[in-house]
N, C-alpha and C positions, 0 to 999 in steps of 0.2 A: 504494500500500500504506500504511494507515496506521499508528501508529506500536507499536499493541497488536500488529499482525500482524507488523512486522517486529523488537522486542524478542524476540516470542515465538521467532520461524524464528532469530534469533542464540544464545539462551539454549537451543534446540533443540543446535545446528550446534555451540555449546559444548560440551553435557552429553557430545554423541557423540563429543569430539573427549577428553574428560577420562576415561571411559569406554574409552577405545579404550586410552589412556597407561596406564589401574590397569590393565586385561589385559594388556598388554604386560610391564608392571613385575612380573606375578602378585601383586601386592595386591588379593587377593579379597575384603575386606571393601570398600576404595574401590569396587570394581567394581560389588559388591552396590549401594554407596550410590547410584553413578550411575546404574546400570540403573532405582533404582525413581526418581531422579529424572526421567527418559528417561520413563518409563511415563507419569509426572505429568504431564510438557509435551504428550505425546502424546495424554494425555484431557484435557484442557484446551483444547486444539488443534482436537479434535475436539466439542468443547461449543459451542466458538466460531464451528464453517465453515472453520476455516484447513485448506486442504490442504497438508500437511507435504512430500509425496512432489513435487508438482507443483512447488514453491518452490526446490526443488534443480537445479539448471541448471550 
């Protein structure tokens, strides 16, 4: 894996992990922020051939 693929699937595995804490906390503005970040890594992702789903093990 080189190292654009694996920043990417960590900066991924983060946003979901930062995301999950604002819903948890109901700070729904963080939330919003990190869902559209989420969105961004995931067309990005997908621009690039990374599969996101298959990377999770």
């Amino acid at each position: 894996m080189d190292a654009f693929t694996a920043g990417l699937l960590q900066r991924i595995r983060t946003t979901e992990s930062d995301l999950y804490r604002a819903r948890e906390t109901g700070d729904d503005f963080l939330a919003d922020v990190e869902q559209a970040e989420l969105d961004d890594l995931h067309r990005l992702a997908a621009e690039h051939g990374v599969e996101v789903d298959a990377a999770r093990v």
